[in-house]
N, C-alpha and C positions, 0 to 999 in steps of 0.2 A: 504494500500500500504506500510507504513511505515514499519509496523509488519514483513511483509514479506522480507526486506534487513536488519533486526539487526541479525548480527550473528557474528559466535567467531572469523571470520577471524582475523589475529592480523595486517593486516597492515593499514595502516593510512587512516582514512576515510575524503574524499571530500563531500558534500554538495553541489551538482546540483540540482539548484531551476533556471526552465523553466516551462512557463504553456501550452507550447508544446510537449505534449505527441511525437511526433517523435523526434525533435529536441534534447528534454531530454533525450531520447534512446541514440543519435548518441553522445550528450555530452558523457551521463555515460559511451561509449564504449572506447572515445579516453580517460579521465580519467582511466579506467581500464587497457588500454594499455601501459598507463605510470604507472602504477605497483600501484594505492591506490583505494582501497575497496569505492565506490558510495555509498551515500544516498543518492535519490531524492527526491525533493517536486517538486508541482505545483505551490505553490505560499507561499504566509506568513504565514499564521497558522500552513501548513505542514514544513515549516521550520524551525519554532519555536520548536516547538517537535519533531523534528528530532534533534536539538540540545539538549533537556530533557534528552533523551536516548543515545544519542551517543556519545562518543568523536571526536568531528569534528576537523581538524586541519584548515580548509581554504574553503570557498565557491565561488562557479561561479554563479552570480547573474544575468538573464536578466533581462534588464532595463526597457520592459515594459512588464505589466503583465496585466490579466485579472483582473475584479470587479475591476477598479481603481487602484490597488494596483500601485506600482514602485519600483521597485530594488533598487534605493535611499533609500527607509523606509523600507523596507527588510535588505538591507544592514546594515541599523542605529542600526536596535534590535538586528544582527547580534555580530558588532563591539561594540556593549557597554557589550555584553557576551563574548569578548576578541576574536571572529574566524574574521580572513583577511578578506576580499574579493576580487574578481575579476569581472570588469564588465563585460558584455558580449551581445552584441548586431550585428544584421546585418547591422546596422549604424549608428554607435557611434556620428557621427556629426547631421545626423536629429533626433536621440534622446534629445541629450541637455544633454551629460553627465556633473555632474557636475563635477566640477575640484577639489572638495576638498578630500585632502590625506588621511582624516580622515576615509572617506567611504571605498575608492575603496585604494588597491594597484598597481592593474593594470589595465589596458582596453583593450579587445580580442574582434577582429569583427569575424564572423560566419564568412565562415566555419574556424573550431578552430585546427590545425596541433597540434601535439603531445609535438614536441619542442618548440612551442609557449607556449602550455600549462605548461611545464616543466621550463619554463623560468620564466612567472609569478607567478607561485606556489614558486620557489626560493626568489622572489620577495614578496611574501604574509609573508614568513614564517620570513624574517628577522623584520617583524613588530613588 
């Protein structure tokens, strides 16, 4: 999957990591719509290497993911490799997001508006 979104586009690439193959879809499109080039993953690993290869500027992280994973320790490998985050959930309060600044820049509940998205991507980049 990875192999097939690296290319020479020159503008700024996002980091949508959802282990929901539709939801991921409907993310990378409102991402696209606000003008920056998607990488997806499903979960940690493909995250990880999508960071290898790419120049990421900032990720939309859901909080919870399949095989145990969480968006919390997605996040953590993220932010010690210097890319923001953003968390991203359909319900930020019965997830249990944590509060700490260090992880997340901002918090977007599904479904995710454009301007929303534009707002906390402002919000990632001043990190």
């Amino acid at each position: 999957m990875l192999g097939d979104q690296i290319s020479d586009d020159n503008r700024e690439a996002i980091l949508v990591v959802d282990d929901d193959h539709w939801t991921r879809t409907a993310l990378a499109m409102v991402v696209r719509s606000a003008g920056y080039r998607v990488v997806e993953a499903a979960g940690r690993s493909e995250a990880l290497l999508a960071v290898e290869v790419e120049p990421i500027i900032a990720a939309l992280v859901d909080l919870v993911l399949e095989n145990g994973e969480t968006g919390a320790e997605v996040a953590g490998e993220l932010r010690r490799r210097g890319i923001p985050c953003i968390a991203i959930s359909g319900n930020l309060s019965a997830v249990g997001v944590p509060r700490d600044d260090s992880l997340f820049a901002a918090e977007l509940i599904k479904p995710i508006g454009v301007s929303d998205l534009v707002e906390a991507f402002g919000k990632a980049r001043k990190r």
